[in-house]
mmCIF file of the N, C-alpha and C atoms, coordinates in Angstrom:
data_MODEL
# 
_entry.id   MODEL 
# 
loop_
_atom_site.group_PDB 
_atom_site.id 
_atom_site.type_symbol 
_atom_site.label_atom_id 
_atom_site.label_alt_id 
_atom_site.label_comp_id 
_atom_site.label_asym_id 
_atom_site.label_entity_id 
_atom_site.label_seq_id 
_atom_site.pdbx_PDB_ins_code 
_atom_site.Cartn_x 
_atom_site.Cartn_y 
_atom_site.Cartn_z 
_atom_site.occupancy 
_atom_site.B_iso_or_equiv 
_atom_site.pdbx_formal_charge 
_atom_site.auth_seq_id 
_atom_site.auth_comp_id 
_atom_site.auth_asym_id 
_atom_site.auth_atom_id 
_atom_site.pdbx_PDB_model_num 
ATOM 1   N N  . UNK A 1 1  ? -14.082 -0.929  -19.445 1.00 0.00 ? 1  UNK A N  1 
ATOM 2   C CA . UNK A 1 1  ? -13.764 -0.551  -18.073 1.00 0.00 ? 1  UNK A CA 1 
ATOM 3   C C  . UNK A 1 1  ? -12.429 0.173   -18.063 1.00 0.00 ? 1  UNK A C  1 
ATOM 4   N N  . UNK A 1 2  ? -12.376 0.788   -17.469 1.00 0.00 ? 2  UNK A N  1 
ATOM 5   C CA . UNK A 1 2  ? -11.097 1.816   -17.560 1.00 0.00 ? 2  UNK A CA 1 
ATOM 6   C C  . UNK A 1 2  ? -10.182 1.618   -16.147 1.00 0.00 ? 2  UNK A C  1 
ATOM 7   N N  . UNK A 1 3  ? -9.082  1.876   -16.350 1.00 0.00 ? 3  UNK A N  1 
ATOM 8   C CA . UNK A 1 3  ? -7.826  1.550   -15.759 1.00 0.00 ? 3  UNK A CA 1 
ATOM 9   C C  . UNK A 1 3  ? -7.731  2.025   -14.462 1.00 0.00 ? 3  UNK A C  1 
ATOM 10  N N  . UNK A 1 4  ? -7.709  1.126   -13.383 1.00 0.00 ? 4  UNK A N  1 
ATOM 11  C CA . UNK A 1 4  ? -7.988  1.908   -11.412 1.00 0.00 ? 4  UNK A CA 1 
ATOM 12  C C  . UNK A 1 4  ? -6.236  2.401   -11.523 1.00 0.00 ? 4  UNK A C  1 
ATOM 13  N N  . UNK A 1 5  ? -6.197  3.297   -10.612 1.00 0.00 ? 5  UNK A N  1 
ATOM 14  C CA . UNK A 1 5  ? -5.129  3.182   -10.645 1.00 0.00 ? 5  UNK A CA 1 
ATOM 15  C C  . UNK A 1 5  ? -3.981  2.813   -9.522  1.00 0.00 ? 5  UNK A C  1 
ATOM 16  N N  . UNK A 1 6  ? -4.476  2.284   -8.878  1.00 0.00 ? 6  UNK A N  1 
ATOM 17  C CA . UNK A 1 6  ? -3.956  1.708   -8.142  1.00 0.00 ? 6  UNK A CA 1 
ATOM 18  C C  . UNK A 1 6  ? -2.562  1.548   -8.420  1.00 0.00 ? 6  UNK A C  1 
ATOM 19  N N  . UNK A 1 7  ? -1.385  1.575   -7.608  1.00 0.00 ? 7  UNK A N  1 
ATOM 20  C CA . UNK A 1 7  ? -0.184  1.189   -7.704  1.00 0.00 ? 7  UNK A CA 1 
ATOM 21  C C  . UNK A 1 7  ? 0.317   -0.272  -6.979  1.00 0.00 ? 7  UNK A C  1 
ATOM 22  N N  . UNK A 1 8  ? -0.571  -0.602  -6.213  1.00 0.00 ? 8  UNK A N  1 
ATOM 23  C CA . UNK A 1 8  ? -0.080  -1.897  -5.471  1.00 0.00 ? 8  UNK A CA 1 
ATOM 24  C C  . UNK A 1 8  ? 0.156   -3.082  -6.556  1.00 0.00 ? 8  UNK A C  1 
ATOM 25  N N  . UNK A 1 9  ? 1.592   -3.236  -6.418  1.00 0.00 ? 9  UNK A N  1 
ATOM 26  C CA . UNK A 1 9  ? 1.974   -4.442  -7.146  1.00 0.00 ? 9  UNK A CA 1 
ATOM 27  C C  . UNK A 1 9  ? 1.403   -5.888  -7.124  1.00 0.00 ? 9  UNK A C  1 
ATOM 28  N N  . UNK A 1 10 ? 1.033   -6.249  -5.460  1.00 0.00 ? 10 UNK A N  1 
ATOM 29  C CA . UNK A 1 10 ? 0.091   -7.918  -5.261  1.00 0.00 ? 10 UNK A CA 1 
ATOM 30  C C  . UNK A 1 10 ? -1.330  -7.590  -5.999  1.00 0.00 ? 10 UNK A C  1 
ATOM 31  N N  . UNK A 1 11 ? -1.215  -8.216  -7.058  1.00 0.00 ? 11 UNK A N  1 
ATOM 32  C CA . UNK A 1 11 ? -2.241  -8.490  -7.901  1.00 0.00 ? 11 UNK A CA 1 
ATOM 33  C C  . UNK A 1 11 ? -2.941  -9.721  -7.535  1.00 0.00 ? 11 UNK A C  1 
ATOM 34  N N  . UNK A 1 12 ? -2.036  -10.655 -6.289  1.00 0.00 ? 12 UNK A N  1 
ATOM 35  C CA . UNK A 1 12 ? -2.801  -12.082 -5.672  1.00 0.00 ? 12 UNK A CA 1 
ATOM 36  C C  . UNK A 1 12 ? -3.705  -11.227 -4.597  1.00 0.00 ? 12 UNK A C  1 
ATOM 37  N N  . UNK A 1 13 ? -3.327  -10.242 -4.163  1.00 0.00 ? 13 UNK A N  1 
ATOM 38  C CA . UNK A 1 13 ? -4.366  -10.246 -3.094  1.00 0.00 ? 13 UNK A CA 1 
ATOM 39  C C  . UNK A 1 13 ? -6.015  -9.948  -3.443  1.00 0.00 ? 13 UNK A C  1 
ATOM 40  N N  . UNK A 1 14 ? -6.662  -10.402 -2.492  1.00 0.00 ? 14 UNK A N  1 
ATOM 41  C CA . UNK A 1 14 ? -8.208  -10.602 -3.138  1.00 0.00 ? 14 UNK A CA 1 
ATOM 42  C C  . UNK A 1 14 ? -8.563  -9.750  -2.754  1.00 0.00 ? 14 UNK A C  1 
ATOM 43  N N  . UNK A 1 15 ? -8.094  -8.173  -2.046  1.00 0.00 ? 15 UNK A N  1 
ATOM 44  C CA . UNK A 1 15 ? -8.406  -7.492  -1.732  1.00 0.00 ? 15 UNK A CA 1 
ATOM 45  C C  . UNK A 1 15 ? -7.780  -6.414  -3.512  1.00 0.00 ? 15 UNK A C  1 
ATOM 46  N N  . UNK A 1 16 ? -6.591  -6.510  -3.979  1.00 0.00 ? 16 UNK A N  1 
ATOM 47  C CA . UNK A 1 16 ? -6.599  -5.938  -5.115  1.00 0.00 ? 16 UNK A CA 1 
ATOM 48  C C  . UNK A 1 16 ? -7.554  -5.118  -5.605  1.00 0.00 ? 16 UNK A C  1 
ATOM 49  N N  . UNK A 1 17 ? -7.994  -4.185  -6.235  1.00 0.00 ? 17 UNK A N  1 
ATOM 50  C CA . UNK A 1 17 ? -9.416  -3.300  -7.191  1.00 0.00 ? 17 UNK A CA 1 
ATOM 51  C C  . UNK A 1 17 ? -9.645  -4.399  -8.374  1.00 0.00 ? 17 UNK A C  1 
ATOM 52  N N  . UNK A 1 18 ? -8.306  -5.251  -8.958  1.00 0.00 ? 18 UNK A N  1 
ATOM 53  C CA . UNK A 1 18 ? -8.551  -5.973  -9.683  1.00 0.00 ? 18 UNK A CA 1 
ATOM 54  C C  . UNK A 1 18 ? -9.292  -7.517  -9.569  1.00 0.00 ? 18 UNK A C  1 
ATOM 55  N N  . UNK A 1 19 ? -9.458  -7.827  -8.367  1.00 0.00 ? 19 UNK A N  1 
ATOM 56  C CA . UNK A 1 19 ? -10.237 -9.030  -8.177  1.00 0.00 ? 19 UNK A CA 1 
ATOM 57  C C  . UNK A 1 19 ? -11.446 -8.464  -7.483  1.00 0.00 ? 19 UNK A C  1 
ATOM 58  N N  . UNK A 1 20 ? -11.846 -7.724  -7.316  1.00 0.00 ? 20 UNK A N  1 
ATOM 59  C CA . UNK A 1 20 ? -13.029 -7.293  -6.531  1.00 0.00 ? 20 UNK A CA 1 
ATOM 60  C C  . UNK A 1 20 ? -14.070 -6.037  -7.062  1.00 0.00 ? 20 UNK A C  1 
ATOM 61  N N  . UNK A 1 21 ? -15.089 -5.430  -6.396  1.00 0.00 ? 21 UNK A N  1 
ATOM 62  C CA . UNK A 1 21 ? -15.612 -4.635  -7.452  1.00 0.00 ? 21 UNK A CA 1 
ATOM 63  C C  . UNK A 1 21 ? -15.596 -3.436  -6.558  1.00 0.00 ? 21 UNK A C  1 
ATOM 64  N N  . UNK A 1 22 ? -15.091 -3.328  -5.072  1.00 0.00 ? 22 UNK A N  1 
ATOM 65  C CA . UNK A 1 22 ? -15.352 -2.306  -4.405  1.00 0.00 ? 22 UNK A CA 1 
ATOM 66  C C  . UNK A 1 22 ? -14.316 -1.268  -4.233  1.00 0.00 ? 22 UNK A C  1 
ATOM 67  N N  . UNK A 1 23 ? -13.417 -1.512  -5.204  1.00 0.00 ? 23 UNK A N  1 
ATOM 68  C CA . UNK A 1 23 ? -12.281 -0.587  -5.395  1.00 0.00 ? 23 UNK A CA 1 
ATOM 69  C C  . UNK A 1 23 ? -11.060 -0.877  -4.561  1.00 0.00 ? 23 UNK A C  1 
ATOM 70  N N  . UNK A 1 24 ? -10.536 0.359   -3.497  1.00 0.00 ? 24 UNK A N  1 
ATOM 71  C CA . UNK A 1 24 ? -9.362  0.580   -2.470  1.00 0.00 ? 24 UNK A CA 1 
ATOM 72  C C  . UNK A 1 24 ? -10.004 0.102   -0.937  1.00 0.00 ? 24 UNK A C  1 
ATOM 73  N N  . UNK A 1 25 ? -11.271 0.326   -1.170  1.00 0.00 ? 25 UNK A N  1 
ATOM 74  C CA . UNK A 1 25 ? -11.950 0.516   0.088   1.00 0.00 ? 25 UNK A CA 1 
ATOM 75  C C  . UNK A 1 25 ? -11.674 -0.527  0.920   1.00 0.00 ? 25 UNK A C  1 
ATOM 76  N N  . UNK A 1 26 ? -11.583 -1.954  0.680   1.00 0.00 ? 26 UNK A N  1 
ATOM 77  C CA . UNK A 1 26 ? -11.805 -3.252  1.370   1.00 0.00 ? 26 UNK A CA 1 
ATOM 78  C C  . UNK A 1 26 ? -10.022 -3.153  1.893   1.00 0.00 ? 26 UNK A C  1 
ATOM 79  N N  . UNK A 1 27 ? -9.486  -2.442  0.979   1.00 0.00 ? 27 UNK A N  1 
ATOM 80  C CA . UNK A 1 27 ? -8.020  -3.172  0.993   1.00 0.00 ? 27 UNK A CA 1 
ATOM 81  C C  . UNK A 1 27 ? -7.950  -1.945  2.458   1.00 0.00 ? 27 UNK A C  1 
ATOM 82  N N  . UNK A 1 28 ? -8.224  -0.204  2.613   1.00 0.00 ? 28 UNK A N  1 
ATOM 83  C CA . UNK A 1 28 ? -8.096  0.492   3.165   1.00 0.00 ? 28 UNK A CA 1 
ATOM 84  C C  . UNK A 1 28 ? -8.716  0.105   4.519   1.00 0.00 ? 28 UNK A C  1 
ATOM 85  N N  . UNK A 1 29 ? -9.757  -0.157  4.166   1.00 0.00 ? 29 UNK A N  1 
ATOM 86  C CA . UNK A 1 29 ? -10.627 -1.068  6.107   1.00 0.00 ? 29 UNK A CA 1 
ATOM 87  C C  . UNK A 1 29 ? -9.519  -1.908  6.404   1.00 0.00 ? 29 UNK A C  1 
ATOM 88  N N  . UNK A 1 30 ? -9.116  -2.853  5.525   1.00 0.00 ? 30 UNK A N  1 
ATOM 89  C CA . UNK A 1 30 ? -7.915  -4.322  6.212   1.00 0.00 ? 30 UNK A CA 1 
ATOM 90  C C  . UNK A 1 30 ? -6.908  -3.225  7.150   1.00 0.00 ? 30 UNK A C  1 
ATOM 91  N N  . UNK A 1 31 ? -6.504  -2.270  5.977   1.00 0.00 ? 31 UNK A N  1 
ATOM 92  C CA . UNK A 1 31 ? -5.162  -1.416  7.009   1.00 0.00 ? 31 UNK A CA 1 
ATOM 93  C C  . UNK A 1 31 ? -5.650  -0.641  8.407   1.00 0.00 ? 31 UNK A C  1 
ATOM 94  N N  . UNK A 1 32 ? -6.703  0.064   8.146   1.00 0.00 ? 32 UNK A N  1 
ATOM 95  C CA . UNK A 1 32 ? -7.419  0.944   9.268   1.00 0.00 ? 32 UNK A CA 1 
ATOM 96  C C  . UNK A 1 32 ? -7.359  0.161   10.793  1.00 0.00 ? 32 UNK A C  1 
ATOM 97  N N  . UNK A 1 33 ? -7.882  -1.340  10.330  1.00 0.00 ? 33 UNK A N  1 
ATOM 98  C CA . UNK A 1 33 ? -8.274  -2.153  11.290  1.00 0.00 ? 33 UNK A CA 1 
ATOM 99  C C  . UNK A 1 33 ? -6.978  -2.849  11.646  1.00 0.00 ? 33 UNK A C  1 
ATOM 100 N N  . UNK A 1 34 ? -5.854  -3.041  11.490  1.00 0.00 ? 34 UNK A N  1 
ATOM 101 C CA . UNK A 1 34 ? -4.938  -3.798  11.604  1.00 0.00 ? 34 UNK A CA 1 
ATOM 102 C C  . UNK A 1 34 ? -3.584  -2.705  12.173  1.00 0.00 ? 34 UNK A C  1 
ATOM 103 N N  . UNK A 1 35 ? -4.141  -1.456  11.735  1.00 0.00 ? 35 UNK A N  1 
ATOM 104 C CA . UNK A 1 35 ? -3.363  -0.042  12.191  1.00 0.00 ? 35 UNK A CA 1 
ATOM 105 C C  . UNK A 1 35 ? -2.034  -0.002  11.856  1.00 0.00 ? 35 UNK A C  1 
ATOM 106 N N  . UNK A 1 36 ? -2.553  -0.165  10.062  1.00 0.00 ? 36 UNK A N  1 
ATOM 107 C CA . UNK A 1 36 ? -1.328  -0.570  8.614   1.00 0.00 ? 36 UNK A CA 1 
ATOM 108 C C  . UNK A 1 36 ? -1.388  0.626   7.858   1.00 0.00 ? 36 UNK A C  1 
ATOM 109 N N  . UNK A 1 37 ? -0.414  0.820   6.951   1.00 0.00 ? 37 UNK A N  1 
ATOM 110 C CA . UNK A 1 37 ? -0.215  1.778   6.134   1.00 0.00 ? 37 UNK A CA 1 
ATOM 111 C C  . UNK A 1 37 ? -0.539  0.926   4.209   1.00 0.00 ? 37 UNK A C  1 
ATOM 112 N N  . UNK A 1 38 ? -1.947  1.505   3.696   1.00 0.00 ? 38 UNK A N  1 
ATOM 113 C CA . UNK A 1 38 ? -1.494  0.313   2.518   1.00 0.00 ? 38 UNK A CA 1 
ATOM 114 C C  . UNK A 1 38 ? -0.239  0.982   1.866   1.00 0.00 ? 38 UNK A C  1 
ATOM 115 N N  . UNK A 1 39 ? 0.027   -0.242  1.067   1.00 0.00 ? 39 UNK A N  1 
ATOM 116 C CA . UNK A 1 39 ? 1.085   -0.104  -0.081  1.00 0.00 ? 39 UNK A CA 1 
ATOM 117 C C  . UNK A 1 39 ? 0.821   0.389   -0.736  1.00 0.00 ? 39 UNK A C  1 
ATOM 118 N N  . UNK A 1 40 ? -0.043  1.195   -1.442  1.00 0.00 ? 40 UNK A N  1 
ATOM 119 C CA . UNK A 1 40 ? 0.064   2.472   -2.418  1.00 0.00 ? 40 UNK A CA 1 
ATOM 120 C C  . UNK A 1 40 ? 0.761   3.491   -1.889  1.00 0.00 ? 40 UNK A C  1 
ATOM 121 N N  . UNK A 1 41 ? 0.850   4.097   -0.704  1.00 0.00 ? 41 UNK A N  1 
ATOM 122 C CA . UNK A 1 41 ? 1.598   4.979   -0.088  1.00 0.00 ? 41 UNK A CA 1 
ATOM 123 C C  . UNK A 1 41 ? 2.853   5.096   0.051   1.00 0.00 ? 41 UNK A C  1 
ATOM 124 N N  . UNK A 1 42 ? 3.721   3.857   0.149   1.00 0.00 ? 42 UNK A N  1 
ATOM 125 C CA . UNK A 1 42 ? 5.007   3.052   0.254   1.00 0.00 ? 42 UNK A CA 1 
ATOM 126 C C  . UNK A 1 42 ? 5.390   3.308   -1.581  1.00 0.00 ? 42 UNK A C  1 
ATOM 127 N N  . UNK A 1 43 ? 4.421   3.030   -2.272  1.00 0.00 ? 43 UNK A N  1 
ATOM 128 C CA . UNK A 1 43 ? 5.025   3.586   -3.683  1.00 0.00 ? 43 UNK A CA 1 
ATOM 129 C C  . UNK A 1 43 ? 4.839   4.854   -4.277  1.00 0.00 ? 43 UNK A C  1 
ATOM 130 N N  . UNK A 1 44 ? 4.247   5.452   -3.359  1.00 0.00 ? 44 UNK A N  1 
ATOM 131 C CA . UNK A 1 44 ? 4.573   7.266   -3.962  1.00 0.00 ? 44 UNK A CA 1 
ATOM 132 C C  . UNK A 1 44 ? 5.445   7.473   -3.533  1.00 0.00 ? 44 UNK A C  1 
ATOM 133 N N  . UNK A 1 45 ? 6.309   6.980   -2.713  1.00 0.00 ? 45 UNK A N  1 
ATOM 134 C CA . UNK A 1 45 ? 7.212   7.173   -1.820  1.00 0.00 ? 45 UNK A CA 1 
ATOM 135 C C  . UNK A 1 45 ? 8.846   7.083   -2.762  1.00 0.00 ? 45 UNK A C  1 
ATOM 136 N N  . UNK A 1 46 ? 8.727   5.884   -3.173  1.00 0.00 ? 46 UNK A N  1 
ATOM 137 C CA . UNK A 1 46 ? 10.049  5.385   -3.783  1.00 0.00 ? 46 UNK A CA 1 
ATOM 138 C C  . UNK A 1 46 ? 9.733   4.493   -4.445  1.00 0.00 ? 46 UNK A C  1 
ATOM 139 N N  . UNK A 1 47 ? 9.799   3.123   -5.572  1.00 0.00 ? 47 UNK A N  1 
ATOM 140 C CA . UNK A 1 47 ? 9.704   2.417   -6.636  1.00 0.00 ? 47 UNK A CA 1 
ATOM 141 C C  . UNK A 1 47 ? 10.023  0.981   -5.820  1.00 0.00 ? 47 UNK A C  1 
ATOM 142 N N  . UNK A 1 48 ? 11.042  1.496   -5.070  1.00 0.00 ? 48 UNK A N  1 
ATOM 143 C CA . UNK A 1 48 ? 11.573  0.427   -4.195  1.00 0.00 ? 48 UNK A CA 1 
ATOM 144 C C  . UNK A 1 48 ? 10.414  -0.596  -2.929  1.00 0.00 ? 48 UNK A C  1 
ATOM 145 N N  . UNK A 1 49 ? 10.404  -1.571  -3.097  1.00 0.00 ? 49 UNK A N  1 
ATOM 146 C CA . UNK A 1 49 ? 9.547   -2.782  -1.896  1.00 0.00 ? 49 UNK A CA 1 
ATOM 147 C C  . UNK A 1 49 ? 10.030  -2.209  -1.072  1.00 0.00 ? 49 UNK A C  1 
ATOM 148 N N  . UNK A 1 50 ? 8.643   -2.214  -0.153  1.00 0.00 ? 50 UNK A N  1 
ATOM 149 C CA . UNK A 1 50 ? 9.042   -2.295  1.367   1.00 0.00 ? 50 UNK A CA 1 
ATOM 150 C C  . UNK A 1 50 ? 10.147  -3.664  1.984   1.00 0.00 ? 50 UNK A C  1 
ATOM 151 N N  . UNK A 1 51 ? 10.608  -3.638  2.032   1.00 0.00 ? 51 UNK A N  1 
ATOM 152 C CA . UNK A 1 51 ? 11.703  -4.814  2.272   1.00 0.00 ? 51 UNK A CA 1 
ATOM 153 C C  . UNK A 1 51 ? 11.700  -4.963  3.593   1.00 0.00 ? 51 UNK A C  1 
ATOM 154 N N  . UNK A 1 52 ? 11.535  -4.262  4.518   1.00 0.00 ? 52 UNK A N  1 
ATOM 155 C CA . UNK A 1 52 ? 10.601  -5.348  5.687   1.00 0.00 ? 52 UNK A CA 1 
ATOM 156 C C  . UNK A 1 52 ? 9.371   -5.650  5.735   1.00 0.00 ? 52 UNK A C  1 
ATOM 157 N N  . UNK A 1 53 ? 8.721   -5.488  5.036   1.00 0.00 ? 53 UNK A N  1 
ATOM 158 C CA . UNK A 1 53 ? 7.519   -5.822  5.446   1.00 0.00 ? 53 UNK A CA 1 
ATOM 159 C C  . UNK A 1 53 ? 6.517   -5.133  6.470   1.00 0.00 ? 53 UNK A C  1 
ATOM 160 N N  . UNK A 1 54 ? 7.443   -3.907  6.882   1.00 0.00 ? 54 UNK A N  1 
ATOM 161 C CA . UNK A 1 54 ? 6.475   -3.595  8.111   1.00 0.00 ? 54 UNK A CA 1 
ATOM 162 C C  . UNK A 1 54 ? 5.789   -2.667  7.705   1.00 0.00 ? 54 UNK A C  1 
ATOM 163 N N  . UNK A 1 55 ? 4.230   -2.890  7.846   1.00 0.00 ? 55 UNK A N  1 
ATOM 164 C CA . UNK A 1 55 ? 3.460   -1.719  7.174   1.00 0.00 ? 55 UNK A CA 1 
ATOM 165 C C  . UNK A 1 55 ? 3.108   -0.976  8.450   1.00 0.00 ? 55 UNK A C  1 
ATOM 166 N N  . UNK A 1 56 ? 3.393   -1.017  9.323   1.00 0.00 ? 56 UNK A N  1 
ATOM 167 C CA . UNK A 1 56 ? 2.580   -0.253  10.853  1.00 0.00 ? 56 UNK A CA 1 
ATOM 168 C C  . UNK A 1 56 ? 3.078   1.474   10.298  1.00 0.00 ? 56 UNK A C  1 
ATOM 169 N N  . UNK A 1 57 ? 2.637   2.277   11.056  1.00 0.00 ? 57 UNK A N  1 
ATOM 170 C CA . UNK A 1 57 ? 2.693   3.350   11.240  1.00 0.00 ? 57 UNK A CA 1 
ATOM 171 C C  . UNK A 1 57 ? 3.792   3.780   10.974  1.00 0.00 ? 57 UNK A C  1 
ATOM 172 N N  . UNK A 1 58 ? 4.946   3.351   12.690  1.00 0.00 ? 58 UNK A N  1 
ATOM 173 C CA . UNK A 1 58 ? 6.268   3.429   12.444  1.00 0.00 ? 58 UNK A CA 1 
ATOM 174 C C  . UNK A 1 58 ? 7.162   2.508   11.436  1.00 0.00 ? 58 UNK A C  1 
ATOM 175 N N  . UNK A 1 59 ? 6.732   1.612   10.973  1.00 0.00 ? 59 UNK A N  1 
ATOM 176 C CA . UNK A 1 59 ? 7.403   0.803   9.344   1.00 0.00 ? 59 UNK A CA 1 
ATOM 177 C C  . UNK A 1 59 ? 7.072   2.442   8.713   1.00 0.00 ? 59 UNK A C  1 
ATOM 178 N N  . UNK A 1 60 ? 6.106   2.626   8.041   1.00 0.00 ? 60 UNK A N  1 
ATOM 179 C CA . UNK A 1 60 ? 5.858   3.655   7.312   1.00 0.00 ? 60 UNK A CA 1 
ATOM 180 C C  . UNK A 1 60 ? 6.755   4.973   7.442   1.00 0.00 ? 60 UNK A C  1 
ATOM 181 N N  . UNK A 1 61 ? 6.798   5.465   8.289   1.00 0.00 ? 61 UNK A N  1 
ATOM 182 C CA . UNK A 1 61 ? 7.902   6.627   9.011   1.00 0.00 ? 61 UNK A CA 1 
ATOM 183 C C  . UNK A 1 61 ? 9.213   6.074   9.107   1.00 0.00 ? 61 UNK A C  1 
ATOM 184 N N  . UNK A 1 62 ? 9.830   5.088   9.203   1.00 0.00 ? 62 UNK A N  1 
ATOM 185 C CA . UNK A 1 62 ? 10.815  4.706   9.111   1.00 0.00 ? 62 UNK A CA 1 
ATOM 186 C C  . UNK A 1 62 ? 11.198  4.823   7.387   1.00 0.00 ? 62 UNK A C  1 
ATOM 187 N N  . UNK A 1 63 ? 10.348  4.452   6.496   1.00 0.00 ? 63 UNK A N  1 
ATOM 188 C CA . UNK A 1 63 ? 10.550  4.106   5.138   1.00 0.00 ? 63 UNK A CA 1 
ATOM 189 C C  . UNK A 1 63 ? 10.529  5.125   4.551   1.00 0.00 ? 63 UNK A C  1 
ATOM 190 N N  . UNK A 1 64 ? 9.743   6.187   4.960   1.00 0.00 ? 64 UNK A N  1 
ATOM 191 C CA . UNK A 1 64 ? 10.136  7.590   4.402   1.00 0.00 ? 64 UNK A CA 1 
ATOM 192 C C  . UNK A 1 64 ? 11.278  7.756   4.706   1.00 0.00 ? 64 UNK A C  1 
ATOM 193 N N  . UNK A 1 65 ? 11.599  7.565   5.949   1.00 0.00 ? 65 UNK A N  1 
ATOM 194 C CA . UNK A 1 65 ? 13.096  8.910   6.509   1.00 0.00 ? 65 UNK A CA 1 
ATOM 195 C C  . UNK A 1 65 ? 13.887  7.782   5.091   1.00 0.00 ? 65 UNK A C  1 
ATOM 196 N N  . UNK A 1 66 ? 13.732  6.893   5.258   1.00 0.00 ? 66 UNK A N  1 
ATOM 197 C CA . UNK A 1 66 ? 15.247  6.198   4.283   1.00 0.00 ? 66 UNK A CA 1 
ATOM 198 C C  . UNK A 1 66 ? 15.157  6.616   2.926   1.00 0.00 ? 66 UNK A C  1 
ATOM 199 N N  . UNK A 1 67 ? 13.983  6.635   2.225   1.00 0.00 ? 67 UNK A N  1 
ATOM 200 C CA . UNK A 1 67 ? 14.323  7.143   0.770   1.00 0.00 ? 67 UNK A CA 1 
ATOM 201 C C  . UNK A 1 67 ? 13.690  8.497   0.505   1.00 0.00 ? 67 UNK A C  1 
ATOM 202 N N  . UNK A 1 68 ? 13.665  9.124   1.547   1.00 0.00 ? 68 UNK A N  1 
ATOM 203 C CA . UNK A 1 68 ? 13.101  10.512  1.260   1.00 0.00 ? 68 UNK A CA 1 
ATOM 204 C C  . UNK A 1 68 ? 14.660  12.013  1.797   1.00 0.00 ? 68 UNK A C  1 
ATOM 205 N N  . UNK A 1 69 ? 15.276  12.503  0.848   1.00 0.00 ? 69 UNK A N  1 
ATOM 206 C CA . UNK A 1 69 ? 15.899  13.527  1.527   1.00 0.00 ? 69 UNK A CA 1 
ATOM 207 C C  . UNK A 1 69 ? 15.357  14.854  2.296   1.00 0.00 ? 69 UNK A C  1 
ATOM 208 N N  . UNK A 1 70 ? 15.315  14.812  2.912   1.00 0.00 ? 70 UNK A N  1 
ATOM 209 C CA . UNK A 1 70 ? 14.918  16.022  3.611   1.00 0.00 ? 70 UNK A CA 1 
ATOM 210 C C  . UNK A 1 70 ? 15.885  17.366  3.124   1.00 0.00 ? 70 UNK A C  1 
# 
């Protein structure tokens, strides 16, 4: 089996590609429906944790402006 590549560090979550067989998809519905940004996005971003925790929209836009220079 060859390597997903996923970047999300929680390897506990049961949504992971690694505990499940349906890939990003389950983890991408949780965000869609909850009107979240997943954490793969947050790490193309910068290396650095989201350190609040806030995955909403504006968490997300907030976390760019901070480690992104314009």
């Amino acid at each position: 089996m060859s390597k997903h590549f996923c970047t999300c560090k929680d390897k506990a979550c049961p949504l992971h590609p690694t505990n499940q067989p349906n890939g990003c998809d389950l983890c991408i519905q949780k965000c869609l429906k909850l009107g979240e940004i997943p954490s793969c996005f947050y790490n193309e971003i910068s290396d650095q944790t989201n350190e609040s925790g806030d995955y909403t929209y504006k968490g997300f836009v907030d976390f760019y402006h901070k480690h992104v220079n314009d």
